[in-house]
gemmi code that builds the backbone of each chain (N, CA, C; Angstrom):
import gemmi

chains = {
    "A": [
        ("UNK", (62.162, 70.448, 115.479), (63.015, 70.868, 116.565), (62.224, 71.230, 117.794)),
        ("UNK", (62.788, 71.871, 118.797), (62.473, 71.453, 120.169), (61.637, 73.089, 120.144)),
        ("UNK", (60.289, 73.154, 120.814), (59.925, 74.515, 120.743), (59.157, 74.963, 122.100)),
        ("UNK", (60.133, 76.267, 122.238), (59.677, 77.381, 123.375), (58.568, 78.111, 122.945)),
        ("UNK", (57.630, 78.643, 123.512), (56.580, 78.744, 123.643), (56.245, 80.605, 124.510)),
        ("UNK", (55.846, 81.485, 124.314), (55.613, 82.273, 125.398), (54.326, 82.977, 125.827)),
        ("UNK", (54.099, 83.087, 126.428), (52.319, 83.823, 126.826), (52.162, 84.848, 127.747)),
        ("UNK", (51.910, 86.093, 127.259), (51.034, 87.012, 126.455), (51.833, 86.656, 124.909)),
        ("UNK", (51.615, 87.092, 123.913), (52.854, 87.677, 122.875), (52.589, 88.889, 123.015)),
        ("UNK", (51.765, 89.709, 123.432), (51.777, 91.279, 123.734), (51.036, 91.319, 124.891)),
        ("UNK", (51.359, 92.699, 125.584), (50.232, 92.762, 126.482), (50.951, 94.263, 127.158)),
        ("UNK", (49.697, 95.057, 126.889), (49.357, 96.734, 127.480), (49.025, 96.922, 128.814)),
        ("UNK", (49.560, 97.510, 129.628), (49.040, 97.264, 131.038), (49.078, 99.102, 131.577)),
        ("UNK", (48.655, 99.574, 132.238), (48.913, 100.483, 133.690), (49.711, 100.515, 134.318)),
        ("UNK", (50.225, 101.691, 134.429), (51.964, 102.186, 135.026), (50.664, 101.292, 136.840)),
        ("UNK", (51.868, 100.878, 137.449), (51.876, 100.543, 139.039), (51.194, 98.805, 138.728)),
        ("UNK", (50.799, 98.747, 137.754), (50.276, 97.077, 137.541), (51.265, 96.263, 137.507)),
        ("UNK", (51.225, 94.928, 137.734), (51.802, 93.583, 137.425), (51.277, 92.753, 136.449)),
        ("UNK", (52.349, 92.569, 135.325), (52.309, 91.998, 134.552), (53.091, 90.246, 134.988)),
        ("UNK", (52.317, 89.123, 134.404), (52.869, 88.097, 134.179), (53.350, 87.748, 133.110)),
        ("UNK", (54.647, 86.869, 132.969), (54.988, 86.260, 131.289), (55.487, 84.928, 131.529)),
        ("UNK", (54.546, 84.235, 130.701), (55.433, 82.606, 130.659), (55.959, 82.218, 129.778)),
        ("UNK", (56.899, 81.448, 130.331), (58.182, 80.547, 128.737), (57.789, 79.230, 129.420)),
        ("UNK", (57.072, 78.447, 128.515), (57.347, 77.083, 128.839), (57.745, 76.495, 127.300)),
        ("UNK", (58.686, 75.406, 127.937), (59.276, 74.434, 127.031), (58.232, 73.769, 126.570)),
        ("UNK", (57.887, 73.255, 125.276), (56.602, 72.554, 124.749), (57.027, 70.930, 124.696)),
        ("UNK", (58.101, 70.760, 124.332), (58.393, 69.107, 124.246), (60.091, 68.770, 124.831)),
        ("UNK", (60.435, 69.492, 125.288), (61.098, 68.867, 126.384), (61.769, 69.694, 127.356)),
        ("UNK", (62.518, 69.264, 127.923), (62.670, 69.565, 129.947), (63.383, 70.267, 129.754)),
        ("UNK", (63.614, 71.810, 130.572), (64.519, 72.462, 131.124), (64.892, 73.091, 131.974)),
        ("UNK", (66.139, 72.489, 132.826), (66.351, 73.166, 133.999), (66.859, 74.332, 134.223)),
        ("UNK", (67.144, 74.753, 132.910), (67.335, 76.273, 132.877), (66.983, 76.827, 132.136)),
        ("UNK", (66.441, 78.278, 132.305), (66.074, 79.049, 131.086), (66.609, 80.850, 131.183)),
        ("UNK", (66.412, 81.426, 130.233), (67.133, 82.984, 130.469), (66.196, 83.186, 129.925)),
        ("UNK", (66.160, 84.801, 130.745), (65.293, 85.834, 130.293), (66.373, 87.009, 130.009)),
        ("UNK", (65.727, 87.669, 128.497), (66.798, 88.294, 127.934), (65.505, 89.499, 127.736)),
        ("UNK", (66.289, 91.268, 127.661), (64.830, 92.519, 127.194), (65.727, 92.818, 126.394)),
        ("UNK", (64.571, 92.915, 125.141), (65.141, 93.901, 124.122), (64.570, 95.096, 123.941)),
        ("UNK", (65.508, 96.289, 123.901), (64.684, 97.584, 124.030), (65.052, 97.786, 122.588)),
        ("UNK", (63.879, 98.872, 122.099), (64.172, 99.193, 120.502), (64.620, 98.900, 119.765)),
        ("UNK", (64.993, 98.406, 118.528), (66.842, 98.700, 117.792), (67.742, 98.439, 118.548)),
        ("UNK", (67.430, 97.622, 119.657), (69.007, 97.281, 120.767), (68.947, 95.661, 120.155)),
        ("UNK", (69.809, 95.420, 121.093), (70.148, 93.900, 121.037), (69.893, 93.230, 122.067)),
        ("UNK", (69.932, 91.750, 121.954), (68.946, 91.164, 123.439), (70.221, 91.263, 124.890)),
        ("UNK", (69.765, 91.557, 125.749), (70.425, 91.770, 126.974), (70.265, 90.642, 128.135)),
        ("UNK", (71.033, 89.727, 128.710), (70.424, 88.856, 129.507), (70.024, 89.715, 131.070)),
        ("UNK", (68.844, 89.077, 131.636), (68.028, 90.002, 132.650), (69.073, 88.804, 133.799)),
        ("UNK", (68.158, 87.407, 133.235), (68.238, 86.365, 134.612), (68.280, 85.156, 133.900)),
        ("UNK", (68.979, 84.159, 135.355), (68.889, 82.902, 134.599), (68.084, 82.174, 135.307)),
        ("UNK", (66.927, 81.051, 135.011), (66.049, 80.898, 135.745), (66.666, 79.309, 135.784)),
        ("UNK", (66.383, 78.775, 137.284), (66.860, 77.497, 137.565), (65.632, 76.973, 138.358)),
        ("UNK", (65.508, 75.312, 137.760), (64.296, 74.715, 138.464), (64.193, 74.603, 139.471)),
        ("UNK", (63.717, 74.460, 140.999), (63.683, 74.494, 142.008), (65.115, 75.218, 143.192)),
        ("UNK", (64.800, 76.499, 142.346), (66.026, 76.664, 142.999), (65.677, 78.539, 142.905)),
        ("UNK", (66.311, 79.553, 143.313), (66.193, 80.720, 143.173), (67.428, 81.386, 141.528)),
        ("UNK", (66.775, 82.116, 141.253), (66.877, 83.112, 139.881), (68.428, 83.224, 139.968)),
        ("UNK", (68.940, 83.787, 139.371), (70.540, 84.198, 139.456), (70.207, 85.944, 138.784)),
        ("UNK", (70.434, 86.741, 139.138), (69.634, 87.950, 138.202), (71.534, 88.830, 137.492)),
        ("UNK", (71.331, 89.579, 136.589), (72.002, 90.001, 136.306), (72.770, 91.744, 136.689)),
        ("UNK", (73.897, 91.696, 136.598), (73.618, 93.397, 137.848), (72.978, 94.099, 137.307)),
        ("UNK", (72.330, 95.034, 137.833), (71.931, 95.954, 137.569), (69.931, 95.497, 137.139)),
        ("UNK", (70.081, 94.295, 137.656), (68.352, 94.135, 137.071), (68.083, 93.659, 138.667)),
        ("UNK", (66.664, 94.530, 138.859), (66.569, 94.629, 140.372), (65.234, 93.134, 140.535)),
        ("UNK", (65.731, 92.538, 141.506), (65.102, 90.927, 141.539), (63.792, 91.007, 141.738)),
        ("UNK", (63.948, 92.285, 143.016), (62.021, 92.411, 143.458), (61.181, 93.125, 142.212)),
        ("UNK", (61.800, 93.606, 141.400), (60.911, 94.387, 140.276), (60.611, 93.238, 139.095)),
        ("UNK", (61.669, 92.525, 139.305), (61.780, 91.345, 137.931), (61.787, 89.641, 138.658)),
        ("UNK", (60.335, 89.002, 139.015), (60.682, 88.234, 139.616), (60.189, 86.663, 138.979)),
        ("UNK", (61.054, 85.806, 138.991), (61.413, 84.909, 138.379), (60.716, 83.576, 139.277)),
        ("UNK", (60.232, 82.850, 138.356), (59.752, 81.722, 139.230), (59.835, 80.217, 138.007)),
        ("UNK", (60.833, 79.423, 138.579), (60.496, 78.453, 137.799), (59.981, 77.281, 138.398)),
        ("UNK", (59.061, 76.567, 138.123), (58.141, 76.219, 138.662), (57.937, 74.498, 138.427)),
        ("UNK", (58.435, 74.444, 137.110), (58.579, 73.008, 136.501), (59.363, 72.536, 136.091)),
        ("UNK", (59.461, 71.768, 134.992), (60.674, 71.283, 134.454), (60.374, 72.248, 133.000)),
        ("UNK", (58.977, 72.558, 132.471), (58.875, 73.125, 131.834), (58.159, 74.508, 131.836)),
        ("UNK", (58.319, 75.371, 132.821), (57.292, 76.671, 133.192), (58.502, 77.675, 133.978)),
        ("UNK", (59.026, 78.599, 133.359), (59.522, 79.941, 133.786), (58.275, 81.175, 134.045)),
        ("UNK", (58.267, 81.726, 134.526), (57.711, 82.632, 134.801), (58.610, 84.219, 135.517)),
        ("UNK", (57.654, 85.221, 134.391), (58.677, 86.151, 134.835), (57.722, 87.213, 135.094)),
        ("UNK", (57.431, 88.006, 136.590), (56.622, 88.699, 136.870), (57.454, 90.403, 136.896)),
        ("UNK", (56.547, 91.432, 136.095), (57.172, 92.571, 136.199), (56.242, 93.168, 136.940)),
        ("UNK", (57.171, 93.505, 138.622), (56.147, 94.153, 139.403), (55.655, 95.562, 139.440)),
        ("UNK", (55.170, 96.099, 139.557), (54.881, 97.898, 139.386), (55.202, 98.145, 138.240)),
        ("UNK", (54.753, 97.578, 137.103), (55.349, 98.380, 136.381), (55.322, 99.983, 135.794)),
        ("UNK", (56.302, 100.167, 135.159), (56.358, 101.867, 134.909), (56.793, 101.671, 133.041)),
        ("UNK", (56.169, 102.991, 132.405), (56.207, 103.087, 131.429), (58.143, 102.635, 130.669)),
        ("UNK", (59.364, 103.070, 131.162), (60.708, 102.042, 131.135), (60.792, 100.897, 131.093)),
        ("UNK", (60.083, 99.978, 131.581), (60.030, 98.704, 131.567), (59.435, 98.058, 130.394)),
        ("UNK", (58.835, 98.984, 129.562), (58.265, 98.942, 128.140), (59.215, 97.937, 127.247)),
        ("UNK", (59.352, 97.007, 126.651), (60.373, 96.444, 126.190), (60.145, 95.345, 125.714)),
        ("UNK", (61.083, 94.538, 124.884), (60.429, 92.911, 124.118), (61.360, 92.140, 125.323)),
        ("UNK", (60.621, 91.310, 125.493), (61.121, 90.633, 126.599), (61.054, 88.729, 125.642)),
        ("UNK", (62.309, 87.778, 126.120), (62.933, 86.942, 125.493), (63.072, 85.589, 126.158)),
        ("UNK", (62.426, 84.782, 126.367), (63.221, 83.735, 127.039), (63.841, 82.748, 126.364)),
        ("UNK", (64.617, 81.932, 126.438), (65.277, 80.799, 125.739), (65.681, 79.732, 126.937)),
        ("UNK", (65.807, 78.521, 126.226), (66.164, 77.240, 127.130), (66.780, 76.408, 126.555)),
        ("UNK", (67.551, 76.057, 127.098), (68.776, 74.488, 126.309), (68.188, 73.918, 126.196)),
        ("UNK", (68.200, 72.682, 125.365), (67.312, 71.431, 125.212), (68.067, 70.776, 125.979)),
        ("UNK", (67.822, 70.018, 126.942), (68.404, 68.816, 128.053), (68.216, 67.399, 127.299)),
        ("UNK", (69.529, 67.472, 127.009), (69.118, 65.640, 126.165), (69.318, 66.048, 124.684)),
        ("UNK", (69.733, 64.990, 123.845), (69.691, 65.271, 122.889), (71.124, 66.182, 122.672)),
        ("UNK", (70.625, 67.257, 121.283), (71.689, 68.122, 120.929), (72.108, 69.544, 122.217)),
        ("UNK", (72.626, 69.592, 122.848), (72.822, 70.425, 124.055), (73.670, 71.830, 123.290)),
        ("UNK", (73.954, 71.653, 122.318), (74.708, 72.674, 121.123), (73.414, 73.810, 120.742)),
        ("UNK", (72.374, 73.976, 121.343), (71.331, 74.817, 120.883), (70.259, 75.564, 121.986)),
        ("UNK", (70.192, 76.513, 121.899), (69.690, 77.082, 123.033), (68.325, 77.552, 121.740)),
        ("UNK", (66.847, 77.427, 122.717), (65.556, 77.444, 121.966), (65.418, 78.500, 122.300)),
        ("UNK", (64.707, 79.931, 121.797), (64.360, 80.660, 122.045), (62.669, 80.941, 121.910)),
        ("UNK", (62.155, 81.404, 122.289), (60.198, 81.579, 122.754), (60.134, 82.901, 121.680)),
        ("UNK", (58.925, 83.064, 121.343), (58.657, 84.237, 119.851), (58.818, 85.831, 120.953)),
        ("UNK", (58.855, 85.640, 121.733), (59.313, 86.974, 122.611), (57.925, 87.786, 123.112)),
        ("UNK", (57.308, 88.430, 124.094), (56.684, 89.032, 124.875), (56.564, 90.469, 124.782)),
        ("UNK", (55.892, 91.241, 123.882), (56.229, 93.088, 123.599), (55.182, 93.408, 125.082)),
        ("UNK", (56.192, 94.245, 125.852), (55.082, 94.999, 127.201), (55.162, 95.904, 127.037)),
        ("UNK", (54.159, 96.852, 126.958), (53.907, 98.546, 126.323), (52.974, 98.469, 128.131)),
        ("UNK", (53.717, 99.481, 128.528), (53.218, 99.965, 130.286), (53.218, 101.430, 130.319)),
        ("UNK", (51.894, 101.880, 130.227), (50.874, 102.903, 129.853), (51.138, 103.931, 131.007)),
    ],
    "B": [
        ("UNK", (85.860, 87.049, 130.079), (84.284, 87.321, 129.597), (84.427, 87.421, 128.112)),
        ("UNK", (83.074, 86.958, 127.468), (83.058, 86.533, 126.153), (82.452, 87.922, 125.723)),
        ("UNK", (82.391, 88.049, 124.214), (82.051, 89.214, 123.975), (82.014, 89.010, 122.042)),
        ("UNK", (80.837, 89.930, 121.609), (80.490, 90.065, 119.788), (80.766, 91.282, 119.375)),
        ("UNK", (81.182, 91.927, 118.494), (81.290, 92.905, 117.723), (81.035, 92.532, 116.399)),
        ("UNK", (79.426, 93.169, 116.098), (79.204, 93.271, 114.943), (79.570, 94.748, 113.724)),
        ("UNK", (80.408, 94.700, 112.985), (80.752, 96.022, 112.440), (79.597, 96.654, 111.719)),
        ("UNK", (79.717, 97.450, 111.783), (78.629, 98.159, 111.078), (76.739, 98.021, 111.427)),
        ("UNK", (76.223, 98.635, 111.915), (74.571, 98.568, 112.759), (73.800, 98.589, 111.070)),
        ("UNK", (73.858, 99.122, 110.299), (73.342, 99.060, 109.026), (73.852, 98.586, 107.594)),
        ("UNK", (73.773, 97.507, 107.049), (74.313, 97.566, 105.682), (73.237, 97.088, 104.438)),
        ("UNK", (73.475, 97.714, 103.792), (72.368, 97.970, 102.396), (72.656, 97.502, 101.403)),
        ("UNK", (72.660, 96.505, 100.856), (72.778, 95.881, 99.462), (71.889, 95.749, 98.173)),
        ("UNK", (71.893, 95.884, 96.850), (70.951, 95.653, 96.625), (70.889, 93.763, 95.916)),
        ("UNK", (69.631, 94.046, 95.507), (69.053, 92.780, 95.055), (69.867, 92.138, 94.231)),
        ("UNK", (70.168, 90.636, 94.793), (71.363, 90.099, 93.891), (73.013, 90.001, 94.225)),
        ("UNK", (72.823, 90.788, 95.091), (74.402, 90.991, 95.601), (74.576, 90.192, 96.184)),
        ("UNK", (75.473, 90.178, 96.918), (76.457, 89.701, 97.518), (75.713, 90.261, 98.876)),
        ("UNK", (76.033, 89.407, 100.303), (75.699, 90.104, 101.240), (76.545, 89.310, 102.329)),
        ("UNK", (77.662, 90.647, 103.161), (78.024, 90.000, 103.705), (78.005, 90.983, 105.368)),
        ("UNK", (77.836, 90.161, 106.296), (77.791, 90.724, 107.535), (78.943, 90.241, 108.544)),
        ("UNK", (79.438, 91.311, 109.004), (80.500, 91.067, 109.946), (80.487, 90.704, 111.436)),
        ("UNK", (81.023, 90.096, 111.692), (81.515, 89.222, 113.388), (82.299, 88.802, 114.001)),
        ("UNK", (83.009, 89.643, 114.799), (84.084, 88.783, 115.909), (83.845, 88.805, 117.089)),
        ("UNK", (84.468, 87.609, 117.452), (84.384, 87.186, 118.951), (85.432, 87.059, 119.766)),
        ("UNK", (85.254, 87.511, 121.171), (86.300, 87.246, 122.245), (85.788, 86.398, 123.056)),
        ("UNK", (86.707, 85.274, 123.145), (86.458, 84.542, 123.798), (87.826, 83.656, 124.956)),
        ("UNK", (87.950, 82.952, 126.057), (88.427, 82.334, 126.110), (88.839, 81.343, 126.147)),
        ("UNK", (87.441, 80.287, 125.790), (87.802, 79.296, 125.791), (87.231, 78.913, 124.145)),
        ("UNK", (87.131, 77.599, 123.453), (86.869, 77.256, 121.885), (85.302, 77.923, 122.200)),
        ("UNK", (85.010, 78.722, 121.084), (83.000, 79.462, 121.191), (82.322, 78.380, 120.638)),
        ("UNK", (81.138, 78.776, 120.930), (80.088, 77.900, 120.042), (79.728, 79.682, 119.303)),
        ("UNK", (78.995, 79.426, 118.668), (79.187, 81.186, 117.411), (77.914, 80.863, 116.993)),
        ("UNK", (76.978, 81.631, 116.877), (75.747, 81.637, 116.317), (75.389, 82.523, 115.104)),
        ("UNK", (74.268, 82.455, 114.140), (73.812, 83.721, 113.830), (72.759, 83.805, 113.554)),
        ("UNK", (71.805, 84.463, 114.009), (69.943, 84.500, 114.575), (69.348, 85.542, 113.488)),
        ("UNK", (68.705, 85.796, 112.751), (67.475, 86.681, 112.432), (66.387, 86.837, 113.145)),
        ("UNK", (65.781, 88.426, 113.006), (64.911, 88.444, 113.582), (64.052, 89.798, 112.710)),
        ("UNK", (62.760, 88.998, 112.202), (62.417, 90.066, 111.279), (61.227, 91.065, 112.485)),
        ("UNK", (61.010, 91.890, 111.834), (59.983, 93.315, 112.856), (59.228, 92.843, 113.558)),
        ("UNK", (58.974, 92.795, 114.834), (58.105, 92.388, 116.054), (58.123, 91.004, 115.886)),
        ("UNK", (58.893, 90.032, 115.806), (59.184, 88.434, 115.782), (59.971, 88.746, 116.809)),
        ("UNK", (60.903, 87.116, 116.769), (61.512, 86.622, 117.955), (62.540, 86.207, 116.978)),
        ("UNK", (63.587, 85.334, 117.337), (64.796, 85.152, 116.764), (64.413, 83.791, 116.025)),
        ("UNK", (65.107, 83.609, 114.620), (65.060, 82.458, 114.063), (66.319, 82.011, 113.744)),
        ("UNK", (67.113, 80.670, 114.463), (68.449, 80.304, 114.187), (68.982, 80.396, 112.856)),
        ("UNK", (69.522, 81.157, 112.331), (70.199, 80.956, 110.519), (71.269, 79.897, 110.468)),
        ("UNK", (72.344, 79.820, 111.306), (73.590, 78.464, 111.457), (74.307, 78.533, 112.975)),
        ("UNK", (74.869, 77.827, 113.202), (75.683, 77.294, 114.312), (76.844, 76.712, 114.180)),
        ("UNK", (77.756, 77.461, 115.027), (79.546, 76.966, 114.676), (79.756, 76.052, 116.413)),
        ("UNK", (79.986, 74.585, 116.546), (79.997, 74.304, 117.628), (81.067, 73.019, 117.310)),
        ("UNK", (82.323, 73.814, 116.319), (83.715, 73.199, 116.610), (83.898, 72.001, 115.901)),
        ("UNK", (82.646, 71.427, 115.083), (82.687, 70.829, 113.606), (83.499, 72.177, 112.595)),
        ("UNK", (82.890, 71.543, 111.260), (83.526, 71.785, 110.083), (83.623, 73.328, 110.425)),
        ("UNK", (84.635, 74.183, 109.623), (84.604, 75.811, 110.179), (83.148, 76.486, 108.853)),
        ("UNK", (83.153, 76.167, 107.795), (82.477, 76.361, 107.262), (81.097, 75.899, 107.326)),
        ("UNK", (80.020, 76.740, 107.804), (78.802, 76.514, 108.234), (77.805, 76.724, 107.260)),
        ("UNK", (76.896, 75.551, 107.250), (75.938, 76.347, 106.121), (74.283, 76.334, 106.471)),
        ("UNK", (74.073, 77.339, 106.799), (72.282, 77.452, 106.880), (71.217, 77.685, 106.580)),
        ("UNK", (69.971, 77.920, 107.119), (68.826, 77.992, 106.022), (69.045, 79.474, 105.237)),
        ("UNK", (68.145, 79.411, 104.440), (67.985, 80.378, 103.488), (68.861, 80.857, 102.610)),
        ("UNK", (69.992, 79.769, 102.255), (70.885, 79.916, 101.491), (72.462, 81.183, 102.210)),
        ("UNK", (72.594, 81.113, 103.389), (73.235, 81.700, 104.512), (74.316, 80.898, 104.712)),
        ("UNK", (75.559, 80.958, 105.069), (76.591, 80.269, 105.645), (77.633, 81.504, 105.957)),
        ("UNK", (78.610, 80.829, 106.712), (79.793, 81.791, 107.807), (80.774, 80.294, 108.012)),
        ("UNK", (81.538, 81.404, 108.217), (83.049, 80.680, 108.174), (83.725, 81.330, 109.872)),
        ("UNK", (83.924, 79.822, 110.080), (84.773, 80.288, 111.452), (86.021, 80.608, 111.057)),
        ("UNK", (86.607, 81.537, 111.551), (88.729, 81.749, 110.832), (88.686, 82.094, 112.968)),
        ("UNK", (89.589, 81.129, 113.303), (89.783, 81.521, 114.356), (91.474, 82.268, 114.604)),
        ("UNK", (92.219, 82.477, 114.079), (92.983, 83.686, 113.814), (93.087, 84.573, 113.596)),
        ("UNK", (91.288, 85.377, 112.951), (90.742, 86.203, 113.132), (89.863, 86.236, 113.950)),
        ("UNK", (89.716, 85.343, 114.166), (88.401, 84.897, 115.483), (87.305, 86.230, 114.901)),
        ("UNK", (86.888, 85.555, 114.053), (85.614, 86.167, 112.998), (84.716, 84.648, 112.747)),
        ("UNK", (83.381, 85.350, 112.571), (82.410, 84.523, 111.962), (81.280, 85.318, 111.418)),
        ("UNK", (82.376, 85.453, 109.908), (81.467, 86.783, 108.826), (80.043, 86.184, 108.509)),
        ("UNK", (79.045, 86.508, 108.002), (77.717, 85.777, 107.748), (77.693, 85.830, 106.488)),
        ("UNK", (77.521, 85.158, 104.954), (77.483, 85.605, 103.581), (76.191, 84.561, 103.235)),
        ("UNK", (75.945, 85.492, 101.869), (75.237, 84.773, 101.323), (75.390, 85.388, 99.859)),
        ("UNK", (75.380, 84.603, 98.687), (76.086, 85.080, 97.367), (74.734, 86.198, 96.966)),
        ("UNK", (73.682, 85.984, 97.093), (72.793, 86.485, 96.469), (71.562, 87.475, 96.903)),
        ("UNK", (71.245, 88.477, 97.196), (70.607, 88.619, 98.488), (69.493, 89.050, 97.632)),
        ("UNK", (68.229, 88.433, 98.840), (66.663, 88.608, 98.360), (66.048, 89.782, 99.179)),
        ("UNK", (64.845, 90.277, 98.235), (63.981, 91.234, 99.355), (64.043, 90.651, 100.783)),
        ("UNK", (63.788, 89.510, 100.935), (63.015, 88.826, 101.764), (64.184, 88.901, 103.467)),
        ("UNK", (65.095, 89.117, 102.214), (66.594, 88.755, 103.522), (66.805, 90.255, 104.506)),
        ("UNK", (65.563, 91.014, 103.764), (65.647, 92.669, 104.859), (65.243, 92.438, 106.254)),
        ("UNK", (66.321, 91.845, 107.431), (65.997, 92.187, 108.500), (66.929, 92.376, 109.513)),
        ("UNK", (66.622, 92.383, 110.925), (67.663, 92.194, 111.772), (68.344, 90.572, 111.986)),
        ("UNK", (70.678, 90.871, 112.126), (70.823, 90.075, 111.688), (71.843, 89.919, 113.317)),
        ("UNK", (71.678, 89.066, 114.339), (72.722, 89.141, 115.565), (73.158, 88.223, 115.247)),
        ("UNK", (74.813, 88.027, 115.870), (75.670, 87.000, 116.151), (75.973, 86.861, 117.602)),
        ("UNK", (75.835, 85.877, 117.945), (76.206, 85.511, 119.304), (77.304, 84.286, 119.928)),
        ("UNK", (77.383, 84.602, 120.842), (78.430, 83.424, 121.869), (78.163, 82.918, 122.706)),
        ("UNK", (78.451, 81.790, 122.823), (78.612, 80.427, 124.337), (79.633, 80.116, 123.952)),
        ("UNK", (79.848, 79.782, 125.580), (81.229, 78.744, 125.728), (80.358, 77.732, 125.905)),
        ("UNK", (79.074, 77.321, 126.424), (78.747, 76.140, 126.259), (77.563, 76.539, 126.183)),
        ("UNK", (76.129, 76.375, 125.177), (74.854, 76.615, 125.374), (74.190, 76.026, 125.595)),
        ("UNK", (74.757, 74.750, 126.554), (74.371, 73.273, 127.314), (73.426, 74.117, 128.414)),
        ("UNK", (73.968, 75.056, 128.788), (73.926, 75.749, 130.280), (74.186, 77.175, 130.312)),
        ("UNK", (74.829, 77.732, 129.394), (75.335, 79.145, 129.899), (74.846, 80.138, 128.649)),
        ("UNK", (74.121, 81.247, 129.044), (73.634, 81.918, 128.337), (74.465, 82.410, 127.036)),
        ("UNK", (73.938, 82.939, 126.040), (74.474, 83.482, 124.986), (74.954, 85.449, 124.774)),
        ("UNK", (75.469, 85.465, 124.787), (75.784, 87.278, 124.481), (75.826, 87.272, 122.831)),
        ("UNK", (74.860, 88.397, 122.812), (74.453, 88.603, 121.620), (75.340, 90.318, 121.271)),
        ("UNK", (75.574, 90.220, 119.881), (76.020, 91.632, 119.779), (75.045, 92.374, 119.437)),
        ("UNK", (75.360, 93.650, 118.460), (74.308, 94.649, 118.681), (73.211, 94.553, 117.632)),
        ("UNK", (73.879, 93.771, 116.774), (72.918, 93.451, 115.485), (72.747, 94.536, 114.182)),
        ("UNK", (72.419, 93.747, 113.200), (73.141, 94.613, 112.229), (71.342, 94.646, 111.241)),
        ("UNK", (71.529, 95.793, 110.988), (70.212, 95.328, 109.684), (70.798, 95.375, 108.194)),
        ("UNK", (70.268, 94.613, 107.586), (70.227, 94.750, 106.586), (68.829, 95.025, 105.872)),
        ("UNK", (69.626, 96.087, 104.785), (68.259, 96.320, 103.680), (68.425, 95.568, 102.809)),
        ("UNK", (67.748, 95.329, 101.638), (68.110, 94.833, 100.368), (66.799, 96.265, 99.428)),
        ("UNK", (67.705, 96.515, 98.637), (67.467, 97.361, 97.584), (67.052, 96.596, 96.386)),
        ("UNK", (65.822, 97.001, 95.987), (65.314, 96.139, 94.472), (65.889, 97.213, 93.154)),
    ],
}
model = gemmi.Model(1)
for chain_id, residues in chains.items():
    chain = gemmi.Chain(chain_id)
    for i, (resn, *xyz) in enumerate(residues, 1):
        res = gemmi.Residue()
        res.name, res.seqid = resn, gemmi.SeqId(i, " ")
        for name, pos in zip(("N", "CA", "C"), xyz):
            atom = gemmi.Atom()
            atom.name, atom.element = name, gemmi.Element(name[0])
            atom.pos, atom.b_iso = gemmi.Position(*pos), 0.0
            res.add_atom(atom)
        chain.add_residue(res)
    model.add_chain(chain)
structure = gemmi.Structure()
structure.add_model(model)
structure.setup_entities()
């Protein structure tokens, strides 16, 4: 099956730092992808929806300049957490439709843990 | 707006049982219905998919769910339950997951008791 991919799978940073996270699609194209945070024992929450050459769609209450979204390819999301602060601590999720093929399945990436110190 | 209610955040079975997890959905238009595992610091692994074929779904690990859309439920069972099956268990919704994100409910754990 079709596989998402993500990079850091963890990563510890400094309250006021910027963290990067990538979802790329490994074997095939997508023009869209979501970024979903899971905090603790919660359930996944959608942040944003990321569209290829085009700007983010963000969800209310998730602030765009703190959470900023760049998709870049057909296969490269990128999701930058700016300043971060120890709240923003969280498993972070992306997933992408497969374009082509079975469109009945959304891929999900092994998920991103950010612990912000 | 679409929406999951999983009953119960914890259920405990032991080894051998029966294991069944609860799910309904609001929706308005026909769902596509999911149901994902996700064991401790992983990411989600698809268990089955309801996308308006047969109502009775059957997936890995010896897992299947039944769409009843008059209850507009999609319970998760499995006759027999293993250590192995101790984890977190979400159900989710699309109206189309061509394109439009999924809402996940709150997720349920299961233990299994030896």
């Amino acid at each position: 099956g079709a596989v998402v991919s993500q990079h850091p799978s963890r990563v510890i940073c400094k309250s006021g730092t910027s963290v990067k996270i990538e979802c790329r699609s490994l074997d095939f194209q997508a023009t869209t992808m979501f970024w979903y945070r899971q905090f603790p024992k919660q359930s996944l929450m959608l942040m944003a929806t990321s569209n290829e050459g085009s700007k983010a769609t963000y969800e209310q209450g998730v602030e765009k300049d703190k959470f900023l979204i760049n998709h870049a390819s057909l296969t490269l999301s990128t999701l930058t957490v700016t300043s971060a602060h120890p709240e923003d601590s969280s498993f972070y999720i992306c997933s992408a439709p497969a374009a082509g093929g079975s469109q009945e399945t959304q891929y999900f990436g092994p998920g991103t843990r950010l612990l912000v110190l | 707006a679409q929406s999951v209610t999983q009953l119960g955040s914890h259920v405990s079975v032991s080894e051998g049982a029966l294991v069944l997890l609860r799910c309904n959905y609001s929706s308005s238009v026909p769902p596509y219905l999911f149901w994902y595992v996700q064991y401790p610091n992983q990411g989600l692994q698809l268990l089955l998919k309801y996308t308006s074929a047969a109502t009775l779904v059957k997936g890995i690990n010896g897992f299947e769910a039944e769409f009843k859309k008059s209850e507009t439920s999609f319970h998760l069972t499995k006759p027999s339950a293993h250590m192995s099956d101790a984890a977190e268990y979400f159900c989710a919704v699309s109206d189309y997951p061509g394109n439009t994100p999924l809402v996940f409910g709150k997720g349920t754990r299961l233990s299994v008791i030896a």
